[in-house]
N, C-alpha and C positions, 0 to 999 in steps of 0.2 A: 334794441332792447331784448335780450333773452329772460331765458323763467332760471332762476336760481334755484336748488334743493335748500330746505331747510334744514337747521342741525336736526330735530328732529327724523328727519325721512334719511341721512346720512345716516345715527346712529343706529336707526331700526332695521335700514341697511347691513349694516357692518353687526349687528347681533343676529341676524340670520342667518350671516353667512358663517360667524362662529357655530350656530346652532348646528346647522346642515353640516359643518368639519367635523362635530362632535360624534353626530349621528354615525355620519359612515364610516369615520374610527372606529365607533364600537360595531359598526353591524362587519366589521373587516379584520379585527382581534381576534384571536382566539381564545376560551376561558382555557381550555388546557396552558396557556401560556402563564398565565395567572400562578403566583407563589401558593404553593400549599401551605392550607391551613390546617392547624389540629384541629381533631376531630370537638366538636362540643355537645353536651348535651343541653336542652331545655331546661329553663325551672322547672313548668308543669312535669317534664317529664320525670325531674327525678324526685317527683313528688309521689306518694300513694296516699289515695283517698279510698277508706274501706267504710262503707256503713253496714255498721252491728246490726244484730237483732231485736235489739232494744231501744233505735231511734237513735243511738251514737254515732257521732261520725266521728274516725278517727284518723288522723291525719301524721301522715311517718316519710320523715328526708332523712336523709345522711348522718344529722344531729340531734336529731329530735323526736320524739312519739308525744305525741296530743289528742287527746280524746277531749271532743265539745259535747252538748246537750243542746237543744233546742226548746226553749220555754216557748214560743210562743210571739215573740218581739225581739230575743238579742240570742247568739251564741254563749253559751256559757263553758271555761275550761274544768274538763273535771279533773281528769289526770295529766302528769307532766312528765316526764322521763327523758333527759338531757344526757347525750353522751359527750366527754369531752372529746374538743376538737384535737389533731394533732400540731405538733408547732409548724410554722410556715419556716421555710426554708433559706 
């Protein structure tokens, strides 16, 4: 009478040794091999956040200029200035 593996200790088995294949694929890759990507920017970044001197904060992307107020409990918009976008392609 021998001791048999259980499906358990087989499959935990056999996802280790996937693990460990994956591992040393990537620590064995090169990223230089890796397809170029275009370059992208952040949202934050192509965002500006300027606060005025008068407690405004005013907030400007690509499409939009926004000036808020702060009362005290919620932001309020004061000013709006939208530029059209152009047509996609």
């Amino acid at each position: 009478m021998g001791w048999k593996p259980t499906r358990a200790i087989v499959l935990s088995l056999v996802v280790s040794l996937i693990a460990l294949a994956l591992a040393v694929y990537g620590a064995t890759s090169s990223p230089a091999e890796a397809p170029p990507r275009p370059p992208t920017q952040s949202l934050s970044a192509a965002r500006y956040f300027v606060l005025l001197p008068d407690g405004r904060v005013e907030i400007t992307d690509a499409w939009s200029r926004r000036v808020f107020r702060w009362d005290g409990r919620r932001w309020h918009e004061t000013e709006s200035l939208s530029v059209p976008r152009p047509e996609s392609r």
